[in-house]
C-alpha positions in Angstrom: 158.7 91.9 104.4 157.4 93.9 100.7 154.2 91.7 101.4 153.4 92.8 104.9 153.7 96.3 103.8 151.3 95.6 101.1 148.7 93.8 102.8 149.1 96.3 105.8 148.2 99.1 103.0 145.2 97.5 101.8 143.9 96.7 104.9 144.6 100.5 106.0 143.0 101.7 102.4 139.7 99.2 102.4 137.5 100.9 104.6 138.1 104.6 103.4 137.3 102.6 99.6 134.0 101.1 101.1 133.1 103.8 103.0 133.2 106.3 99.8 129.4 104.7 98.2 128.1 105.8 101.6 128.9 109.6 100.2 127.1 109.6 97.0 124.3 107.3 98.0 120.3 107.7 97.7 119.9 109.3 101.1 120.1 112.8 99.7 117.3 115.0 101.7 116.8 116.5 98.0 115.9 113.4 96.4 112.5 111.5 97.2 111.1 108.3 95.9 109.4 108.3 92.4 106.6 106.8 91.5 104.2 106.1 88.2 101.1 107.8 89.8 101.9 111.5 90.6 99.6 112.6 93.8 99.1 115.8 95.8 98.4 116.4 99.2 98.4 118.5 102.6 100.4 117.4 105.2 99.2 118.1 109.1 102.3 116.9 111.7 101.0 117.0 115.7 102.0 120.3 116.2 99.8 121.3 113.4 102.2 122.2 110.8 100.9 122.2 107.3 102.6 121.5 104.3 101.3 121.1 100.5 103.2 118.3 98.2 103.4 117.1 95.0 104.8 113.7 94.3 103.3 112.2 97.5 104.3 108.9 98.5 104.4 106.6 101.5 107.5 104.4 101.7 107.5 104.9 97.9 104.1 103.4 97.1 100.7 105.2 96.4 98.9 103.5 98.5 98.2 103.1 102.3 99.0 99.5 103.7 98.0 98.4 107.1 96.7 95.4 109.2 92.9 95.2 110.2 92.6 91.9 112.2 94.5 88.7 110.8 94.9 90.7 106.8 96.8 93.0 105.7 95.2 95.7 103.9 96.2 98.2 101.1 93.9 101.0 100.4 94.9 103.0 97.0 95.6 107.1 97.2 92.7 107.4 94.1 90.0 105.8 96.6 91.0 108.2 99.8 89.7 111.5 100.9 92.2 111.7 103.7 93.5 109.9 106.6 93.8 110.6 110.4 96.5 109.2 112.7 96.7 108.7 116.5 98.4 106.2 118.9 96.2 103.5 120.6 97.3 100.8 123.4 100.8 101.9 121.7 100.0 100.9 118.3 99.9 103.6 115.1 96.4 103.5 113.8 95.3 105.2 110.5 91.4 106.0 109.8 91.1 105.9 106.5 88.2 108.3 105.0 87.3 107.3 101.5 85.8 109.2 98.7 82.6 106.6 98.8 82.1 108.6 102.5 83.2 105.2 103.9 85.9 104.6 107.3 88.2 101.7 107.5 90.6 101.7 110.7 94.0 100.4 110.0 96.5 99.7 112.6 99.7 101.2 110.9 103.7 100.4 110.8 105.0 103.6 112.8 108.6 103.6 111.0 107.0 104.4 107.8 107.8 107.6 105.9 105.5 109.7 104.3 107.7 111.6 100.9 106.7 114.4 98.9 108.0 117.8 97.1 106.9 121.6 98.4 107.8 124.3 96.4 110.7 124.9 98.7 112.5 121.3 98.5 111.5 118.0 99.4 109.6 117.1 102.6 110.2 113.2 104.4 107.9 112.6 107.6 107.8 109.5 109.8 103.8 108.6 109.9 104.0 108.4 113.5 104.7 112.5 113.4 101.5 113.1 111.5 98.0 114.0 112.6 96.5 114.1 109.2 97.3 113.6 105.4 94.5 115.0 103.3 94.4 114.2 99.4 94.1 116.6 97.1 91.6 116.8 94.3 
């Protein structure tokens, strides 16, 4: 009967233990991914709000990736001038403007999140929310 009681505790107790690393996790709004290369940029969302950022980021990586045709594609921040996003046939597309003056189109993956830090706090956008990212010098 002392083992019933025991293994009727435990099983009561386990989820409240494995539920407690949900509480001090990574998913803190104040905390944003880092990475080596430290970039800038302006931020324009569909209802044209603007917001500046340090430490800019997408999905953690300084760089752009998308699909053009059968490849996949990655396009580095250092190379970009800025990026414009809109919907087509349902599908996130990116036109990437580089520094060279050059376009590539890049059909995007809309649960992306764009990261970076304003003087306020940290700012997380999906991509699909954007209308613009422009690069800072």
């Amino acid at each position: 009967m002392k083992r019933l009681y025991i293994c009727f505790l435990i099983m009561l107790l386990v989820p409240f233990i494995l539920g407690m690393g949900s509480m001090t996790g990574d998913d803190s709004p104040d905390k944003i991914p880092v990475t080596d290369k430290k970039f800038s940029a302006t931020f324009v969302d569909q209802m044209d709000v603007v917001t500046r950022c340090t430490e800019v980021s997408i999905e953690g990586k300084t760089f752009v990736e998308g699909v053009k045709g059968e490849g996949t594609y990655t396009i580095p921040f250092e190379k970009i001038k800025n990026i414009r996003f809109f919907l087509k046939d349902g599908k996130l597309k990116g036109v990437v403007l580089l520094k060279s003056n050059s376009r590539d189109e890049l059909t995007l993956n809309k649960d992306y999140k764009a990261y970076g830090r304003t003087t306020h706090g940290t700012f997380q956008i999906d991509i699909s929310g954007l209308k613009k990212m422009i690069m800072s010098e």
